[in-house]
FILO-457278 format. One record per residue (C-alpha): residue number from 1; residue in three letters; y, x, z. Coordinates in steps of 0.02 Angstrom, whole numbers. Layout:
FILO-457278
num residu Y X Z
NUM ALA Y X Z;
...
This chain:
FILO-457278
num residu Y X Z
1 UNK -98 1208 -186;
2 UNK -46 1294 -350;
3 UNK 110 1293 -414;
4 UNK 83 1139 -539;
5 UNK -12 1026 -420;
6 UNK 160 1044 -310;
7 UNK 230 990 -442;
8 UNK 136 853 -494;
9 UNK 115 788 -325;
10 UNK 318 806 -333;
11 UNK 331 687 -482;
12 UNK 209 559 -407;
13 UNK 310 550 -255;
14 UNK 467 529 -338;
15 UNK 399 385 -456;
16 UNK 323 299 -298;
17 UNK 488 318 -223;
18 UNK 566 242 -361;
19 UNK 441 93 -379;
20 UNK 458 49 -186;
21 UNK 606 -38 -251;
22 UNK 560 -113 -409;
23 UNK 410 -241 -373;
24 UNK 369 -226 -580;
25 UNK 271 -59 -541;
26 UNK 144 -64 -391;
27 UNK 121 119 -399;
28 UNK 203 129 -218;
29 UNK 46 36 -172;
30 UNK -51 159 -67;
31 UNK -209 117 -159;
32 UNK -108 210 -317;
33 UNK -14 326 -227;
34 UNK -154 407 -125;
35 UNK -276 412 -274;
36 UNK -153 499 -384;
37 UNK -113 634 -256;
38 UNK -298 644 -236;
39 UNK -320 676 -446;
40 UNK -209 799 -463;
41 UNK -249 891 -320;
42 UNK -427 881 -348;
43 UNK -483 791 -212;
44 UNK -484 602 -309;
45 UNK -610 545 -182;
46 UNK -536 569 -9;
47 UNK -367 500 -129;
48 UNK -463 327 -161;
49 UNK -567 321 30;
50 UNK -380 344 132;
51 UNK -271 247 8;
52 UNK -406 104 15;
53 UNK -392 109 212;
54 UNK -194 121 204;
55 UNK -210 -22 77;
56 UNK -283 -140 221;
57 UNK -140 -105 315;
58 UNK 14 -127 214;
59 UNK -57 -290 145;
60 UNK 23 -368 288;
61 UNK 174 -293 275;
62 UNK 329 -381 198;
63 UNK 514 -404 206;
64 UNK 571 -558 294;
65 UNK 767 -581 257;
66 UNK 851 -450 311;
67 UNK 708 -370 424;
68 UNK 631 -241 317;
69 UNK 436 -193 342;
70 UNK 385 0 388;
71 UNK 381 77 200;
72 UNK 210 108 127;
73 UNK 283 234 4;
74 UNK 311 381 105;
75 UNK 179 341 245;
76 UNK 32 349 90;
77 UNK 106 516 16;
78 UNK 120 583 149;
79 UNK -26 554 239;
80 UNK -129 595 89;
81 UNK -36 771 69;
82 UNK -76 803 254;
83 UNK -264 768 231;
84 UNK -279 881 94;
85 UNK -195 1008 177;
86 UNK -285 998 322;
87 UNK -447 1040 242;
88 UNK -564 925 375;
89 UNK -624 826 225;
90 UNK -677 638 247;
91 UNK -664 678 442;
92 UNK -452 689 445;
93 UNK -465 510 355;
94 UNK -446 435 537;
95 UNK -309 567 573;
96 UNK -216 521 423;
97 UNK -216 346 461;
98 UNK -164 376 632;
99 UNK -10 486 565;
100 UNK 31 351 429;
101 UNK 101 221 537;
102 UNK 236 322 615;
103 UNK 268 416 451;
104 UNK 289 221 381;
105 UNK 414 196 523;
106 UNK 517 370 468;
107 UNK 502 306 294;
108 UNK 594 133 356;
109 UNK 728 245 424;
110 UNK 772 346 252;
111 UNK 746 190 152;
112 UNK 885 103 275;
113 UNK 1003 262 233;
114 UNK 966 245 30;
115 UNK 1019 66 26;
116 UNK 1179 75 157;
117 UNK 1210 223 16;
118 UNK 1192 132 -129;
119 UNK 1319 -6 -65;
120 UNK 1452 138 -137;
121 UNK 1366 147 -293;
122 UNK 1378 -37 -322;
123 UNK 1562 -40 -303;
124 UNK 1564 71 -420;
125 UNK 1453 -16 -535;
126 UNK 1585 -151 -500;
127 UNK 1728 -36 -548;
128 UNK 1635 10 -717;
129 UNK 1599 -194 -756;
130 UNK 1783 -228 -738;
131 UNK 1808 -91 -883;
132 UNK 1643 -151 -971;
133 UNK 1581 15 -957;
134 UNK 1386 -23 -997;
135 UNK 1326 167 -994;
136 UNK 1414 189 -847;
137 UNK 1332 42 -750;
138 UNK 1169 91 -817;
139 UNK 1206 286 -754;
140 UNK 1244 229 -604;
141 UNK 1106 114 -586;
142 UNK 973 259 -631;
143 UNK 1058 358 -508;
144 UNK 1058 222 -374;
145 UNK 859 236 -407;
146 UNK 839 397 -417;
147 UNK 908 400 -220;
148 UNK 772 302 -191;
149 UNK 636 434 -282;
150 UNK 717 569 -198;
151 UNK 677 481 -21;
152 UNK 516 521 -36;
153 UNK 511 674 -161;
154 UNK 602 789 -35;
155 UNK 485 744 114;
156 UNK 334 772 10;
157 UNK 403 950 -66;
158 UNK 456 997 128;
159 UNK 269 949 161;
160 UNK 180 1058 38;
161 UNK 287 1194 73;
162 UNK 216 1206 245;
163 UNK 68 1347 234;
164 UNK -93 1271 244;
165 UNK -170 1386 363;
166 UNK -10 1321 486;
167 UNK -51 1126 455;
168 UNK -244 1147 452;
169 UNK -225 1261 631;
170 UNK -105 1121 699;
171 UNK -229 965 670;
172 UNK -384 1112 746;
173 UNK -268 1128 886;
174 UNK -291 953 915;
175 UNK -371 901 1076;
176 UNK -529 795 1043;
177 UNK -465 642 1126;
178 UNK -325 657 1039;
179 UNK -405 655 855;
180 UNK -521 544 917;
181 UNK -409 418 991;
182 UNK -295 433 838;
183 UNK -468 395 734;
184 UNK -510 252 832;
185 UNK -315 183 836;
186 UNK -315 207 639;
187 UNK -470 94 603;
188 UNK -394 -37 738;
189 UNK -240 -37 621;
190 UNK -339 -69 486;
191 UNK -421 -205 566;
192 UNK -256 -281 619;
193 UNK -173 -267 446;
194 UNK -315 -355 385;
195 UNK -327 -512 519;
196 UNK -151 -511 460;
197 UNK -182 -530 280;
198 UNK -318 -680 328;
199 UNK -191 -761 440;
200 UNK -68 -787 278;
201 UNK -203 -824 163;
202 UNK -339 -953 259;
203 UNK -357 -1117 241;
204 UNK -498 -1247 267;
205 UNK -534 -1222 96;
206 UNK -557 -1028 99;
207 UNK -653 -1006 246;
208 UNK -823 -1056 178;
209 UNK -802 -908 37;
210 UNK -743 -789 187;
211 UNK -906 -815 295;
212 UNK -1022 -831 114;
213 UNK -944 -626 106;
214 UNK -1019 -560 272;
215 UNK -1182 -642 233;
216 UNK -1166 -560 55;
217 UNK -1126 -412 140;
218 UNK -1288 -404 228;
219 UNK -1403 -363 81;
220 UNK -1442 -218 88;
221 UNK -1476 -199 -122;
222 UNK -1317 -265 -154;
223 UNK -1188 -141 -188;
224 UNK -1019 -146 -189;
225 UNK -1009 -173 -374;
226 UNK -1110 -305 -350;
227 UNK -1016 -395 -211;
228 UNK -868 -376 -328;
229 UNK -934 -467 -475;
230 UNK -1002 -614 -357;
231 UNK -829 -626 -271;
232 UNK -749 -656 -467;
233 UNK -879 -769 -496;
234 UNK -837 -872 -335;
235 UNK -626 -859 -386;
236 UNK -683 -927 -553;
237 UNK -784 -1067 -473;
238 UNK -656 -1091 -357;
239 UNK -521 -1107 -494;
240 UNK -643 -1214 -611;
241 UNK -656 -1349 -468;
242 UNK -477 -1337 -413;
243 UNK -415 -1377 -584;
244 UNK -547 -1519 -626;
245 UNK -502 -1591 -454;
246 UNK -320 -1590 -504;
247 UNK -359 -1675 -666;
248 UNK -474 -1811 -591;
249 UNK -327 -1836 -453;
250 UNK -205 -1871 -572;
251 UNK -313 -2026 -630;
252 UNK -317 -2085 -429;
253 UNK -402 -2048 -287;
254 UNK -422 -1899 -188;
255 UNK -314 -1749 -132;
256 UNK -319 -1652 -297;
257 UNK -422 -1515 -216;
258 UNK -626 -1548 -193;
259 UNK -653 -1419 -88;
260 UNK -534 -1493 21;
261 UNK -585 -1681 -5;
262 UNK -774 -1616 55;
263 UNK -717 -1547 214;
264 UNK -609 -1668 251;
265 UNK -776 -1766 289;
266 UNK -826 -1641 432;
């Protein structure tokens, strides 16, 4: 990489650092994270096919009280900065994958040592209230986030400054059922982290547009664009008969949902 696409990729990972921690910007989103590595590093395309993979799999992940889900930031920068440096092209996608979920699981770990950090800085935040010192609680607050870019900035830089002829020998040296396993373990997690992402979201009233997809899917002519613009159209229908439902049940009779009221007869 040249000197300003380590730099780039630098700023990228410090804003998706930074975001992990403010739900207002998704950019932590592997989807975004991966593609943006990918466009200023020229390879946009393997950026968009991993992050959309890695997407899959952190859909299902989410903080539940006080137990904290493996963090997405640093797993899809850094898995994206390892396939580009590894040179294999569309092949290291499975790698990647494979090295994401315990580079999601290292992430957990520094994000863990941010926040017991940034306890300190919210006493002092404290301290600076009691003296109504706004610009100091708003320093320290940037600073408290800035731990939080830094998390994932400093991996990434310690990545890049690997040489690529030492990272693209290591994943050579390899052993075929190693990369291959790892390949075959990565789609499995994507498979999982989607089942995952069904099991929150289905319903009796959902599963009819889930199955109508795979026989979409089939068509040959139909291309992805096109699957897209019939899966709006079904949301929209979907919406349009949810809310006329809702305003018929609110004159009496039936659950308020038609979809719902039809099945119910099955």
């Amino acid at each position: 990489m040249s000197v300003m696409q380590i730099i780039l990729v630098v700023i990228i990972a410090f804003i998706v650092g930074c975001s992990s921690v403010n739900d207002q910007i998704e950019t932590y989103q592997p989807i975004v994270a991966c593609s943006l590595i990918g466009l200023v590093t020229g390879n946009l395309e393997l950026g968009v096919m991993l992050g959309g993979s890695l997407q899959l799999i952190t859909m299902g992940w989410a903080n539940v009280g006080a137990a904290m889900a493996p963090d997405a930031s640093l797993a899809g920068v850094a898995s994206a900065i390892i396939l580009i440096l590894g040179g294999q092209g569309s092949k290291g996608i499975g790698t990647a994958i494979g090295l994401a979920v315990p580079l999601a699981v290292a992430g957990l770990a520094l994000t863990m040592l941010v926040r017991t950090a940034t306890v300190f800085i919210a006493h002092i935040m404290d301290s600076r209230a009691e003296e109504a010192d706004f610009a100091g609680i708003q320093r320290w607050h940037f600073m408290g986030m800035a731990l939080q870019g830094l998390r994932v900035a400093i991996p990434a830089l310690l990545l890049m400054m690997i040489p690529v002829d030492v990272v693209r020998s290591g994943l050579e040296a390899m052993p075929e059922w190693l990369t291959s396993g790892m390949s075959i373990g990565g789609g499995m997690v994507v498979a999982v982290g989607y089942a995952m992402v069904i099991n929150m979201m289905s319903s009796r009233e959902v599963w009819p547009f889930f199955f109508l997809g795979f026989a979409f899917a089939a068509i040959n002519q139909l291309t992805l664009i096109g699957l897209g613009i019939i899966g709006v159209c079904l949301a929209v229908l979907f919406l349009a008969l949810e809310g006329s439902g809702s305003n018929g049940s609110s004159n009496g009779g039936g659950s308020g949902d038609p979809l719902g009221d039809i099945l119910e007869d099955f």
